[in-house]
VOKE-735509 format. One record per residue: z, x, y negated of N, C-alpha, C in turn. Coordinates in steps of 0.001 Angstrom, whole numbers, plus 500000, padded with zeros to 6 digits. Each point is the difference from the previous one (the first is absolute). Example, Ala and Ser with C-alpha at 12.3 -4.5 7.8 and 13.67 -1.06 7.14 Angstrom:
BEGIN
507800513190505690500000499110498810500000500900498800 499280499650498950500060500820498810500730499230498910 
# end
This chain:
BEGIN
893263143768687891499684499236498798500329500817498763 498998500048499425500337500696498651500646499260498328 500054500595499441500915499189498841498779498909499404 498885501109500270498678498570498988499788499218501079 500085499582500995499690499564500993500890498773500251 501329500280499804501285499171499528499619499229498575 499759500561499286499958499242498601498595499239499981 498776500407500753498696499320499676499922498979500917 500692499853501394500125499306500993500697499184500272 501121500148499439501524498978500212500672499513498528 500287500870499052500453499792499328498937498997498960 499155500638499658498881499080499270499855498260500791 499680500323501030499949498822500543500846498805499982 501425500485500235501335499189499638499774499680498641 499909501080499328500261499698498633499093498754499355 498616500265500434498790498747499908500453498765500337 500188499724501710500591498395500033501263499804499189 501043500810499814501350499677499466499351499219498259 498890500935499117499772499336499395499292498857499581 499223499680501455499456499054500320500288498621500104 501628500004500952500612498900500063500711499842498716 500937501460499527500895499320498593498796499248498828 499091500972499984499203499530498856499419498362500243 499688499722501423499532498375499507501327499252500179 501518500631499850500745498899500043500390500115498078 499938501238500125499548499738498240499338499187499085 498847500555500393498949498969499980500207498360499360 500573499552501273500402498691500144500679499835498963 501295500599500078501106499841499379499647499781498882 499137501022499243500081500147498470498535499392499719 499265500168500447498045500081499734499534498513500729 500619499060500145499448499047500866498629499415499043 499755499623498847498889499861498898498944500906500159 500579501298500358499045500751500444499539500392500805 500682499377501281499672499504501815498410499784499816 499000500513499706498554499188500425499066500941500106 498510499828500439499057500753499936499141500148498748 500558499452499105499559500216498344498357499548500217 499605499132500735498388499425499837499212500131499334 499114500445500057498727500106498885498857499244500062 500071498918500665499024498605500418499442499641498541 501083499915499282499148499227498573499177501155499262 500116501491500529499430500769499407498718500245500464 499933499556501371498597500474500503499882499689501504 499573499187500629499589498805501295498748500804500677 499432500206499979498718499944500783500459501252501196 500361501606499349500049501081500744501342499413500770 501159499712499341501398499553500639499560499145501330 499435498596499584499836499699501025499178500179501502 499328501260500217499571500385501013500473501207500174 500570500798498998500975501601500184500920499637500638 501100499013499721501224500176500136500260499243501657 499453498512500176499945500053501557499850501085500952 498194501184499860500158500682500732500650500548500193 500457501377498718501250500802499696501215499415501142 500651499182499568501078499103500698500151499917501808 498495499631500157500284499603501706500086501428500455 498586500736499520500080501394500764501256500848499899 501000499567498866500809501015499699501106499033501508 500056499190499931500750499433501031499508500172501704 498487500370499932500001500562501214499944501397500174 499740500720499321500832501264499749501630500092500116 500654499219499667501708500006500014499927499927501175 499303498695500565500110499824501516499746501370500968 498949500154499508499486501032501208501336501844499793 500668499576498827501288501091499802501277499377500834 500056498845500221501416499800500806499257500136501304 498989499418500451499475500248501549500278501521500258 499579500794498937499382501521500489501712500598500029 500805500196498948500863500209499504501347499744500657 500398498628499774501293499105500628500115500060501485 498664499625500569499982500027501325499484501023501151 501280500572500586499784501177500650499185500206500677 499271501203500767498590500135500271500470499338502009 501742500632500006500338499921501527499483498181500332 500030498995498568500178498880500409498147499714500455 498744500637499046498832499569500594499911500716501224 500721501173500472499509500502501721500338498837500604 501383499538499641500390498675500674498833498918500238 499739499807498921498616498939499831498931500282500922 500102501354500326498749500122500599498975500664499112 499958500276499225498825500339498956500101501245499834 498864500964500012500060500621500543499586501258498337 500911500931499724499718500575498724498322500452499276 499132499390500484498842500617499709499179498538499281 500416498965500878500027498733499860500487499450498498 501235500131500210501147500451498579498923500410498988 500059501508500200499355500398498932499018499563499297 498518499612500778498896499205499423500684498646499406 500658499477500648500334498238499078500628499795498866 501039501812499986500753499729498650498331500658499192 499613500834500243499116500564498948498935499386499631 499417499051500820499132499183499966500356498289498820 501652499577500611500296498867499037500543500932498473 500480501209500320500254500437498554499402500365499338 498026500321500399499096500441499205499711498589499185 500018498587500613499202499233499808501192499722498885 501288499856500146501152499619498827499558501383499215 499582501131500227500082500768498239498713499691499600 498775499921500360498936499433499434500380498480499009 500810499203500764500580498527499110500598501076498965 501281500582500077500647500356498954499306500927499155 499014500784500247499072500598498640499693499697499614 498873498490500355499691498993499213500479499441499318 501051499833500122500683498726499031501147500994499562 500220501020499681500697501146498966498885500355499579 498712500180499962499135500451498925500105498581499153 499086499117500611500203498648499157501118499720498890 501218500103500881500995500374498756500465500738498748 499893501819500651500236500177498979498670500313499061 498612499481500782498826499894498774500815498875498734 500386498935500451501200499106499320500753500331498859 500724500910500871501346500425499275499925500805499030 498567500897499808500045501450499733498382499355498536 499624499285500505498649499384499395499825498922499078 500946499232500018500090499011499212501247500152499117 500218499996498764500561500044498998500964499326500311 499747498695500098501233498686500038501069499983500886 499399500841501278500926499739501314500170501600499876 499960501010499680500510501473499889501115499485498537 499853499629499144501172499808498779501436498891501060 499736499603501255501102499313500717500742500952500981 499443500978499780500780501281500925500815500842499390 501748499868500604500576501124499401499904501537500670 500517501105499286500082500821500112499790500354502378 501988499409499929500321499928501261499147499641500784 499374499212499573498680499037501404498448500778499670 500090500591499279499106501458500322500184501113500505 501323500325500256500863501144501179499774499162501701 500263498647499833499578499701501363498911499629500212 499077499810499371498675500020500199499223501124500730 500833501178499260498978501119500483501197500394501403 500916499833500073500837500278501352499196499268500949 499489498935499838499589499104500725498670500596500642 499253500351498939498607500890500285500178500775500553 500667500593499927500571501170500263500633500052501874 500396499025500478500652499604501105498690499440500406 499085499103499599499162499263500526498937501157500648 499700501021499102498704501130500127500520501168501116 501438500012500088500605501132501086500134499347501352 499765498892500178500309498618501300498180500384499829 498788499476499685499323499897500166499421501205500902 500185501248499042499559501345500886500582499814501310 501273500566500201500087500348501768499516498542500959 499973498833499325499443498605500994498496500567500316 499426499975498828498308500134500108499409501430500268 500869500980499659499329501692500032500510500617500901 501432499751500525500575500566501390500119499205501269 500357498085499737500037499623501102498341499520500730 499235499535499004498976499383500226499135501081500735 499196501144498439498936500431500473500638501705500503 501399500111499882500132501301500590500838499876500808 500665500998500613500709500437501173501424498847500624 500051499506498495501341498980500074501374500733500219 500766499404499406501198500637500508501609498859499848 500308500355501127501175499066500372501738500219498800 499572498925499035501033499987499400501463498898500420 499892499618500686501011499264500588501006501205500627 499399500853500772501171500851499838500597500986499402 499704500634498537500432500137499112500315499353498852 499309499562499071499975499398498750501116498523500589 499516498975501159501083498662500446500992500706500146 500347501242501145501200500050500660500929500372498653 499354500828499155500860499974498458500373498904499095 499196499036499824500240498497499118500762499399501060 499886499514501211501195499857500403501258500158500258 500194501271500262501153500574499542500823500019499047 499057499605498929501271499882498388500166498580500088 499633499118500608501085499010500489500536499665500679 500105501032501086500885499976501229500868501639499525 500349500052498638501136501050499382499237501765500513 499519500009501094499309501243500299498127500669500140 499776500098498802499116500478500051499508501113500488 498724500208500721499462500937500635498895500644498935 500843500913499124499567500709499134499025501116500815 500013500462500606499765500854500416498144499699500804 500149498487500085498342499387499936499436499432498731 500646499871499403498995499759498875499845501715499143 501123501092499835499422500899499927498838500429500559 499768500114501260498636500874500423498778499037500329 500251498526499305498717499174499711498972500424499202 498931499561500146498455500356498835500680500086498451 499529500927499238500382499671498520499286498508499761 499391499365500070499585498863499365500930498892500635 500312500393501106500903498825500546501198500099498826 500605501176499523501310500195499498500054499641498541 498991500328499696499402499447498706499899498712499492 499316498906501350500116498792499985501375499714499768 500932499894500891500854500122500632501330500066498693 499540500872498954500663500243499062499588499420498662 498865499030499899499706499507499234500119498363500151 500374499819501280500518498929500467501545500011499564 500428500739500070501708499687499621500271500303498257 498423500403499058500543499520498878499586499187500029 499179499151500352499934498353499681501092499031500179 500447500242501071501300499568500410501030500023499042 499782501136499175501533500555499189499190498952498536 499405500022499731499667499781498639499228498161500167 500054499446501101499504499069500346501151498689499241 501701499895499701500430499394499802499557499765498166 499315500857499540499874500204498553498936499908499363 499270498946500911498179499772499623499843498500500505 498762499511499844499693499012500658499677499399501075 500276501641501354499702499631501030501304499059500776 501131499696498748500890499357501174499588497798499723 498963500358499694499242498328500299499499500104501433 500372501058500814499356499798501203501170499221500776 501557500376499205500809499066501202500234498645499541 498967499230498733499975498841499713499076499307501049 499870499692501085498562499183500270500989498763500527 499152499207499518500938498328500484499756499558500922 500736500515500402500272499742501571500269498374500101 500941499483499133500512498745499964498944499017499788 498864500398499830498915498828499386499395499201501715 500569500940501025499202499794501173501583498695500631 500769499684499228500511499162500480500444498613499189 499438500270498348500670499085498947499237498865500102 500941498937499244498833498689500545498879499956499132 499413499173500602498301499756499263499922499761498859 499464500291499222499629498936498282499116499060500466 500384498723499334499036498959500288499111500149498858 498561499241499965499383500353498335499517498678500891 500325498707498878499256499025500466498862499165498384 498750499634500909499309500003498740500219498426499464 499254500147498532500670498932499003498381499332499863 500082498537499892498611499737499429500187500106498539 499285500496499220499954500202498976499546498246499107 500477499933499013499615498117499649500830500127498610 498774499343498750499987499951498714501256499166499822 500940500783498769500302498613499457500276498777499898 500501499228499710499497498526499632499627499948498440 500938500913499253499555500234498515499977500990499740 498504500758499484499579501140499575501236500829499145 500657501091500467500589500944499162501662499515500369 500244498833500623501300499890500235500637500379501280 498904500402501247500853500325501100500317498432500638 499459498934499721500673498657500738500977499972499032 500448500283498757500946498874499726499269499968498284 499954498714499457499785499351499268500789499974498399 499453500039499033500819500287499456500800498231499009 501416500779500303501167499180499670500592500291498378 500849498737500119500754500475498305501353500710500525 500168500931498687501466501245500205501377498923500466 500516500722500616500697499167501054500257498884501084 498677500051500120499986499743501342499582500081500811 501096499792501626499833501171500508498460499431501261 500060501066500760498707500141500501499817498694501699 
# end
């Protein structure tokens, strides 16, 4: 292991979640007013509401298809039975169809963000650093899914690029596989852990708001009223009386 190898592999990485967790307990602590996804609904409805669903699911089956590929060791699908070739087509096949969702609905957006006056003057500085991290992570995931696993040779990152992300949370990383991974894997790979680092200091931490609690609170009742005039025009039902007395 070499010294850049130590510092681009381990140390960066620590350093990313460490500021990951202090920063959203920060966050909290001090910024709770500013806990939100800063909405731009009243600025502009039509693109939002068909950008931001797609954007959203695909980016969630994309996450998905990163803990399947990633979290879960390759020894556990031999177990399964499934057989690595198998593997390969289903992740590349459900992850083409999630980056096609997520191009769509990141163009949609930042045509949005970048195009309309009203909703670009609601963006700070910071949430234009993760914007383009984001692009940036989204366009380096897209290549090796669609250009190496799909229509070329493919190549098995579970045992380099996983056996390394696992490792930095099981204290030992296997530096030594994510060194001699594809540059684009490492690239990804490294543009993923500034999002991470700079993620407590933007608006992406409305992602750990979702209300969960709404799936158990009780019902609102809304019960309807017959609507019915008056008895005397302009008084609401009551009549008018002399000053003091009472009603």
């Amino acid at each position: 292991m070499t010294a850049w190898d130590l510092w681009w592999w381990v140390i960066l990485p620590y350093l990313a979640l460490v500021t990951f967790v202090v920063g959203h307990i920060w966050r909290w602590r001090y910024d709770q007013f500013g806990w939100t996804s800063r909405s731009t609904q009243l600025q502009e409805r039509l693109v939002l509401k068909w950008g931001n669903p797609l954007f959203h699911y695909a980016t969630f089956a994309a996450i998905a298809g990163h803990v399947i590929g990633i979290l879960i060791p390759e020894s556990f699908t031999h177990w399964l039975g499934i057989p690595e070739d198998w593997y390969r087509w289903f992740s590349s096949i459900g992850g083409t169809i999630a980056a096609l969702g997520v191009i769509i609905g990141v163009a949609m957006l930042a045509y949005r963000r970048t195009m309309l006056p009203r909703v670009r003057a609601t963006t700070s500085p910071i949430d234009w650093v993760a914007l383009i991290l984001l692009a940036i992570v989204i366009v380096l995931g897209i290549i090796p899914t669609m250009g190496i696993n799909l229509f070329g040779g493919g190549y098995d990152y579970r045992m380099s690029v996983a056996l390394w992300f696992r490792g930095l949370f099981a204290g030992n990383p296997d530096v030594a596989a994510i060194a001699h991974a594809p540059l684009i894997y490492q690239i990804h790979a490294t543009a993923a852990w500034a999002v991470l680092a700079i993620w407590p200091f933007t608006r992406l931490v409305h992602a750990w708001s979702y209300p969960l609690w709404y799936l158990w609170r009780p019902f609102i009742v809304y019960r309807k009223r017959t609507p019915a005039h008056p008895t005397e025009p302009g008084t609401s039902g009551r009549r008018w009386r002399r000053i003091g007395v009472p009603y």
